[in-house]
LOKE-455365 format. One record per residue (C-alpha): residue number from 0; residue in three letters; x, y, z. Coordinates in Angstrom, 2 decimals, padded with zeros to 5 digits, m for minus. Layout:
BEGIN
    n  res       xx       yy       zz
  NUM  Ala        X        Y        Z
...
END
This chain:
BEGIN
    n  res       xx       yy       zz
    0  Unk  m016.93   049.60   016.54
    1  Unk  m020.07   051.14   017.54
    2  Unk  m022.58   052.39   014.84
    3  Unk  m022.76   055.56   013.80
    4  Unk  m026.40   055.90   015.44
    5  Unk  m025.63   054.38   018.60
    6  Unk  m022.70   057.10   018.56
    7  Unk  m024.98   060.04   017.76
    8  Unk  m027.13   059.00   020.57
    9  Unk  m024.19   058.96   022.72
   10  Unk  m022.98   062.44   021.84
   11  Unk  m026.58   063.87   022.35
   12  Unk  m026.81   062.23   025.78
   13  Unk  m023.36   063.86   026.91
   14  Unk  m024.59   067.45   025.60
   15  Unk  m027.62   067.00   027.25
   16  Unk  m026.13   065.92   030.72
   17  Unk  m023.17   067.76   030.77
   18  Unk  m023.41   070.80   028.86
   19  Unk  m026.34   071.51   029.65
   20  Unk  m027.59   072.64   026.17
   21  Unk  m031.05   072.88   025.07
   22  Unk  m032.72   069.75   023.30
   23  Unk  m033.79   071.98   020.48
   24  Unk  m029.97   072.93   019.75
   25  Unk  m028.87   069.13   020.33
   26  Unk  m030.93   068.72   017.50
   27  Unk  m030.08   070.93   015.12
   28  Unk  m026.12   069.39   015.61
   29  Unk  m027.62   065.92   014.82
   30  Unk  m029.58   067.08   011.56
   31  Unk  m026.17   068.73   010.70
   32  Unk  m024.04   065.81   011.41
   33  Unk  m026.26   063.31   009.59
   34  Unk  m026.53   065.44   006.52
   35  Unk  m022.74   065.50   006.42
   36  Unk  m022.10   061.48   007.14
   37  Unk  m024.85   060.79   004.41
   38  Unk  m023.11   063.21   001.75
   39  Unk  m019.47   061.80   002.51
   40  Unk  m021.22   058.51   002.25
   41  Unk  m019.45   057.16   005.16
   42  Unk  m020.63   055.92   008.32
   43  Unk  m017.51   055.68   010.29
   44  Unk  m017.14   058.50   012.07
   45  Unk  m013.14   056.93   012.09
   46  Unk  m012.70   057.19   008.02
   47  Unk  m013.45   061.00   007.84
   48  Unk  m010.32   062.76   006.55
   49  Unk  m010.10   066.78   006.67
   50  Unk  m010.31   066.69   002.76
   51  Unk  m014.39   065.19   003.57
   52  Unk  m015.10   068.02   005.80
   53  Unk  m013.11   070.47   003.34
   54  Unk  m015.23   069.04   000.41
   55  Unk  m018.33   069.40   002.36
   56  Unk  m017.58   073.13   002.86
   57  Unk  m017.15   073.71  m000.76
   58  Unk  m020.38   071.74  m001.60
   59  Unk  m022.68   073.50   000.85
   60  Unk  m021.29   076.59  m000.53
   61  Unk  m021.06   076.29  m004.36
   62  Unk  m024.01   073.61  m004.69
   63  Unk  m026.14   074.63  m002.33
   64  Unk  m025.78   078.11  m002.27
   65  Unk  m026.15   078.47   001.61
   66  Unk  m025.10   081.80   003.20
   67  Unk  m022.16   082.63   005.07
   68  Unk  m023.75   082.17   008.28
   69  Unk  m025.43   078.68   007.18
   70  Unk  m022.25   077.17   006.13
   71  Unk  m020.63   078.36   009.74
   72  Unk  m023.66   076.62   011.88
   73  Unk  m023.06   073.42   009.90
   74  Unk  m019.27   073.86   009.96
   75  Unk  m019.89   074.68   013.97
   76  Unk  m021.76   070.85   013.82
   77  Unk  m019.38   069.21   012.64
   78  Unk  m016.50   070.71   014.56
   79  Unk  m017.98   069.64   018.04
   80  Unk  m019.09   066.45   016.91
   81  Unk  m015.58   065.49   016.59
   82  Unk  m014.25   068.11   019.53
   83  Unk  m015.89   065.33   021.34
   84  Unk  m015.64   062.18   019.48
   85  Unk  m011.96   062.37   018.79
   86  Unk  m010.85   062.65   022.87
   87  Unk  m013.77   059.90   023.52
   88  Unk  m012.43   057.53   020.73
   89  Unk  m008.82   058.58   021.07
   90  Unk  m008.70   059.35   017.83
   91  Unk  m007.42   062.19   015.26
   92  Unk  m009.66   064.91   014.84
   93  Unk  m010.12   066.26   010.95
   94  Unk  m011.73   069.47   012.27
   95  Unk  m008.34   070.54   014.04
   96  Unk  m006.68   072.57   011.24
   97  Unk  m009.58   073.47   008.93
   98  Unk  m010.17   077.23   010.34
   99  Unk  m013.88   078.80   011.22
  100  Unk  m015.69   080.54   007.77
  101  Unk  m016.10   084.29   008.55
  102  Unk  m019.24   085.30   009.04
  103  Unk  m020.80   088.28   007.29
  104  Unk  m021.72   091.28   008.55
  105  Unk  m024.48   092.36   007.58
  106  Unk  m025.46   096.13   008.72
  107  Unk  m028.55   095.69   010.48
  108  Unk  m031.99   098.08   010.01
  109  Unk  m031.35   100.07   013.36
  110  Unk  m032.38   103.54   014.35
  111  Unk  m030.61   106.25   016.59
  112  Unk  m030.71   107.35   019.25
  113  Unk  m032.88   110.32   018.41
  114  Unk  m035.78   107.98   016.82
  115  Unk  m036.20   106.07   020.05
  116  Unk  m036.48   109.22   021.61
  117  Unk  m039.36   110.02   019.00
  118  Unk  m040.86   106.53   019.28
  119  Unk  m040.85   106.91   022.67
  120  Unk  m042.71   110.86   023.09
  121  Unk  m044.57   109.36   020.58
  122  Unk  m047.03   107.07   023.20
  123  Unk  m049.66   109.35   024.61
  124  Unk  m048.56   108.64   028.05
  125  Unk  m051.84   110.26   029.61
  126  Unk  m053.33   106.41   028.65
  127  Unk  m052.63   103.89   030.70
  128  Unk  m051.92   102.01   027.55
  129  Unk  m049.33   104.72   026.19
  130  Unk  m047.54   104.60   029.32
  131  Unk  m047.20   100.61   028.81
  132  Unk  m046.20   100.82   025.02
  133  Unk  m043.68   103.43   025.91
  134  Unk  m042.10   101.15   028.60
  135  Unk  m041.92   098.16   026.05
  136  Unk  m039.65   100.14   023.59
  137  Unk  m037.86   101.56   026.69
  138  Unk  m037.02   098.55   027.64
  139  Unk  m036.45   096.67   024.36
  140  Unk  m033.83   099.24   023.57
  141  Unk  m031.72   099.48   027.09
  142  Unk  m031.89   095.84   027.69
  143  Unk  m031.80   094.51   024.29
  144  Unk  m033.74   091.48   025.23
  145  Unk  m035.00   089.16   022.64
  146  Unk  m039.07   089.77   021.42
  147  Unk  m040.09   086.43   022.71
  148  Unk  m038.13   087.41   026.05
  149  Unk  m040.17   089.89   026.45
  150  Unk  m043.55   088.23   025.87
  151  Unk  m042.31   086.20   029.05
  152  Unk  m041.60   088.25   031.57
  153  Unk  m043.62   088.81   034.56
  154  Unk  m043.82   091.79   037.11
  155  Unk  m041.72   089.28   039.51
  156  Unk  m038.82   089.71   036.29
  157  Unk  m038.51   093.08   037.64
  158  Unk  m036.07   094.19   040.76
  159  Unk  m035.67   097.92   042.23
  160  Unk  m031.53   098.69   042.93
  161  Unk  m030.29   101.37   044.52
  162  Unk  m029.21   103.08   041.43
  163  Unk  m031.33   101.08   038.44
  164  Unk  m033.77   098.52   037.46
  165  Unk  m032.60   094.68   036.80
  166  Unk  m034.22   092.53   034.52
  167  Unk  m034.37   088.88   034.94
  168  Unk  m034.60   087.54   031.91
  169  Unk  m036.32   083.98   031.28
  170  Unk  m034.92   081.51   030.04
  171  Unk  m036.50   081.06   026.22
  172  Unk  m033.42   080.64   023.87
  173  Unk  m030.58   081.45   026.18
  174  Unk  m030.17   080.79   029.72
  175  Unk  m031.66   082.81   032.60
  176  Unk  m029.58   086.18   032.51
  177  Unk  m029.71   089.55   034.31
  178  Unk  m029.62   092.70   033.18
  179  Unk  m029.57   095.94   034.31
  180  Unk  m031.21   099.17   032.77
  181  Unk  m033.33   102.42   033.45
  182  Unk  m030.60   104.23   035.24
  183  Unk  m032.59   105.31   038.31
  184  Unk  m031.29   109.43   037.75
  185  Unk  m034.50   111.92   037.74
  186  Unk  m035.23   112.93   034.17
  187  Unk  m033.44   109.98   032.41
  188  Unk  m035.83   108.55   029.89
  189  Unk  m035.72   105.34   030.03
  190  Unk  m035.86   105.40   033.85
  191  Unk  m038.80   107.98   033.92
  192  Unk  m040.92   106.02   031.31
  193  Unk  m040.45   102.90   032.97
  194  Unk  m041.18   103.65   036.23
  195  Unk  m044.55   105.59   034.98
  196  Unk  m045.14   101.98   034.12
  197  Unk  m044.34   100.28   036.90
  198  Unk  m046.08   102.20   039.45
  199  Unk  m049.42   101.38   037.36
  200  Unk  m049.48   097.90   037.69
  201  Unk  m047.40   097.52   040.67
  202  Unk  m048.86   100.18   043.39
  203  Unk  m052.36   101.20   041.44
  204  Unk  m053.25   097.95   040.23
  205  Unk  m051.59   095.40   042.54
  206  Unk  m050.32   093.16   040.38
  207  Unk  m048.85   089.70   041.86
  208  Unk  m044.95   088.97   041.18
  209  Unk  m046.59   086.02   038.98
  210  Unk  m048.77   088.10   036.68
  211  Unk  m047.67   089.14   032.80
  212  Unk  m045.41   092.41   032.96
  213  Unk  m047.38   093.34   029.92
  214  Unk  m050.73   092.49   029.31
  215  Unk  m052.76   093.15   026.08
  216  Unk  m055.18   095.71   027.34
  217  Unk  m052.96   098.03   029.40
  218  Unk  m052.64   098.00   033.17
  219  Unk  m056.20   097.57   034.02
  220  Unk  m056.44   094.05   032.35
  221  Unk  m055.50   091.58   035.19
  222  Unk  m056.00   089.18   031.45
  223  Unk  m054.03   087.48   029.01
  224  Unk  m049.89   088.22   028.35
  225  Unk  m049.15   090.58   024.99
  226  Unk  m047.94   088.48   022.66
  227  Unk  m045.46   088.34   020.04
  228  Unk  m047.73   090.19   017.50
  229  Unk  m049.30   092.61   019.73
  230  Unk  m045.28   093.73   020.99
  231  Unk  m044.72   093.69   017.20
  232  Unk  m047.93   096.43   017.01
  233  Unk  m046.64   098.46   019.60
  234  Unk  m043.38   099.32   017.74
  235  Unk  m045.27   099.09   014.33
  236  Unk  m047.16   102.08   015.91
  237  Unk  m044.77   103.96   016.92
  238  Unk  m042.35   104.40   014.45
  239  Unk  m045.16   105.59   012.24
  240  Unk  m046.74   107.83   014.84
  241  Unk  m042.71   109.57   015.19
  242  Unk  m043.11   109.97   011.12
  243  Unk  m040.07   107.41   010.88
  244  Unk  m040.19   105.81   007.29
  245  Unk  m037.20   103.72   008.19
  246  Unk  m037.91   099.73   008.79
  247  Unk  m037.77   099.01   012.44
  248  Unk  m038.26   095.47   013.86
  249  Unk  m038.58   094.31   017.13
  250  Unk  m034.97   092.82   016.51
  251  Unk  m033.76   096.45   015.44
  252  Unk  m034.10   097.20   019.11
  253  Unk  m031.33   094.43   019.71
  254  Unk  m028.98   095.24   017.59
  255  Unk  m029.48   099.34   019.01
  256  Unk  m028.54   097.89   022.60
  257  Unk  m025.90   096.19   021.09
  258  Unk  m024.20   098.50   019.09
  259  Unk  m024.46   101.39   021.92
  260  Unk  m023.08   099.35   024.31
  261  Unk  m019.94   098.76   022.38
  262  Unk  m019.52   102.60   021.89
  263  Unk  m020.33   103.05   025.26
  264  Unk  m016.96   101.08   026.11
  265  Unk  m019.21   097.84   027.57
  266  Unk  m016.27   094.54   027.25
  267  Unk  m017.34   092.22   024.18
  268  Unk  m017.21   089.32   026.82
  269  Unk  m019.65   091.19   029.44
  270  Unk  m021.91   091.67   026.51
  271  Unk  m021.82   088.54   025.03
  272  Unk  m023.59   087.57   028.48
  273  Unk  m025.86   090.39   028.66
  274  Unk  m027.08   089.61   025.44
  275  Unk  m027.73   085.99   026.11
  276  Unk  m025.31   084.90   022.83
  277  Unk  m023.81   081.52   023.05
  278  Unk  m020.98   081.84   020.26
  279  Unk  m018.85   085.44   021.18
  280  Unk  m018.23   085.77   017.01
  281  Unk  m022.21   086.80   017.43
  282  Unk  m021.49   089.21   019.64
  283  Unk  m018.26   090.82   017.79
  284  Unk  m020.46   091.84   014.61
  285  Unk  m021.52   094.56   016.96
  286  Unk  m017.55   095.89   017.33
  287  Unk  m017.53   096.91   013.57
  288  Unk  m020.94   098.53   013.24
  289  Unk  m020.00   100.26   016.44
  290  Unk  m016.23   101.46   014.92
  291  Unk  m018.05   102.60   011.95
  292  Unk  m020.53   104.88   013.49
  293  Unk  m018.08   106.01   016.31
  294  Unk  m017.60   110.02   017.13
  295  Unk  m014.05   108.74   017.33
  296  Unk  m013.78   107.64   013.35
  297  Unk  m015.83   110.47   012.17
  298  Unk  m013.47   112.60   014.61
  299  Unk  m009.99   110.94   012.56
  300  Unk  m011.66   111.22   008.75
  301  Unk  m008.73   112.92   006.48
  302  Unk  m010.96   115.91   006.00
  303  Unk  m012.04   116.95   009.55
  304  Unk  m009.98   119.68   009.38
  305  Unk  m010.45   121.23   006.25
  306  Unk  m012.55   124.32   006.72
  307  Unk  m015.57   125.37   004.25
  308  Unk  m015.31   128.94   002.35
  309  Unk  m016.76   131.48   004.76
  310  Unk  m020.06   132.18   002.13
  311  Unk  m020.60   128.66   003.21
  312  Unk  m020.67   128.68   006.75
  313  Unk  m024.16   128.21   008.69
  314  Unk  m026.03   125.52   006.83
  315  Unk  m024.92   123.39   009.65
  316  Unk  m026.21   125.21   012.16
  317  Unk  m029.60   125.60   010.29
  318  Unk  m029.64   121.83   009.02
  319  Unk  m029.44   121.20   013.37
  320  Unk  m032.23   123.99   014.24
  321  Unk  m034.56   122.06   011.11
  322  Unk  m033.64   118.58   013.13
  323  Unk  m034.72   119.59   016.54
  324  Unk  m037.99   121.32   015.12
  325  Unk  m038.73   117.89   012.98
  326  Unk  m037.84   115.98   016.17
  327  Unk  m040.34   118.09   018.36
  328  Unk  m043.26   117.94   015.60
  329  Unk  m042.92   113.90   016.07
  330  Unk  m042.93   114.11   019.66
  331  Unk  m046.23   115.08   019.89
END
């Protein structure tokens, strides 16, 4: 019987060739799949029973103390070690009947809809440099494209439909995706904010298809790409110049696309590939923050009917009329 190295190296060569996964996440299975060979203190892959891999869960768990999602990634290792070992080596897999741990859900820091709309007015959009920040959070939010994503596109990322924009989205973590966005409909925001954008460094400034979509300077700098902490800034101002105490991350903008999309009525398959996920349980977190927020639930609460005393009636309408004033005070 082969080692157990030789047979690690022979797993990471069939990932690599016929999978075609990322080194980096090749990787991150072997670190997984040693750390659970050296705690079993075995080193034939043949010997491990279910009650190993069942022990291993409860010590990474109790002793360690890793989170829910740690335990899953390292469950997730071990599982397609032997999804592949077993049919190469013929033999019984321990994996089969131990069941995936459920992954928390954690509510994520996320804004609404009417804070990106106050983010957004926020960018003094007579600066060329207003107009770019406002088409960075425009498109963070109706793409939902990763930060580092971002940092990569170029102006040649960018195609003109008939009816929208498409983003072609690099391939950093996930593989090379498109993505539509900035429904093309006169007044639309995302669409209007964008395209302010676009014509700037496309039509004014004649940028090449090869050049950074967003550059650190504005539209005028022909220098080097925004990067990760200048995108960072650019939300970092904005969500204080809207007056928004809330914490907003660059990520916060993913989890917005993702959520909306669900309520929207966009398949959990179709977004697990707009989204660039590789596991679908990633993408299903986004199905219960979505049924929680829905009109639909608030619509079917026990109480929507019950009616307030008539002495009470109007502090709704006044609490709405306070919003929209609020809402056009951070616009400007």
């Amino acid at each position: 019987m082969a080692e157990l190295k030789d047979i690690l190296e022979e797993f990471k060569k069939f990932k690599l060739v016929n999978q075609d996964k990322r080194e980096s996440s090749i990787i991150r299975y072997l670190m997984n799949i040693r750390a659970f060979f050296k705690w079993i203190r075995k080193d034939d892959p043949d010997q491990v029973t279910m009650e190993d891999v069942q022990n291993y869960i409860i010590h990474l768990k109790v002793d360690q103390k890793n989170s829910v999602n740690t335990q899953k990634i390292k469950q997730a290792s071990i599982r397609i070690f032997y999804d592949w070992y077993s049919k190469r080596y013929h033999m019984k897999n321990p994996c089969e009947l131990i069941g995936p741990i459920q992954e928390e859900i954690k509510i994520p820091s996320m804004f609404t809809p009417d804070e990106l709309t106050r983010m957004v007015y926020s960018c003094d959009t007579s600066k060329a440099i207003g107009r770019r920040d406002a088409a960075i959070l425009c498109l963070l939010a109706d793409t939902g494209i990763r930060i580092s994503e971002c940092r990569a596109l170029n102006l040649g990322s960018i195609q003109i439909h008939e009816n929208n924009f498409a983003l072609v989205v690099p391939r950093v973590k996930s593989r090379e995706r498109m993505v539509p966005f900035g429904y093309l409909t006169a007044g639309a925001m995302v669409a209007e904010f964008f395209a302010a954008y676009y014509q700037d460094i496309k039509y004014v400034q004649n940028f090449k298809d090869n050049d950074p979509l967003f550059v650190q300077y504005g539209p005028k700098d022909h220098g080097d790409r925004l990067n990760i902490a200048g995108l960072k800034g650019v939300i970092r101002r904005a969500r204080k110049n809207a007056n928004i105490t809330k914490r907003i991350t660059a990520h916060s903008f993913r989890h917005f696309f993702g959520t909306y999309s669900v309520i929207h009525g966009t398949r959990v398959e179709q977004l697990r590939l707009l989204m660039g996920h590789a596991w679908l349980e990633t993408t299903m977190r986004y199905i219960h923050i979505a049924d929680v927020i829905s009109p639909e639930t608030i619509k079917h609460r026990g109480t929507t009917d019950l009616q307030a005393p008539k002495h009470q009636v109007g502090f709704v309408q006044i609490l709405k009329k306070a919003r929209e004033k609020l809402n056009l005070d951070g616009a400007r």
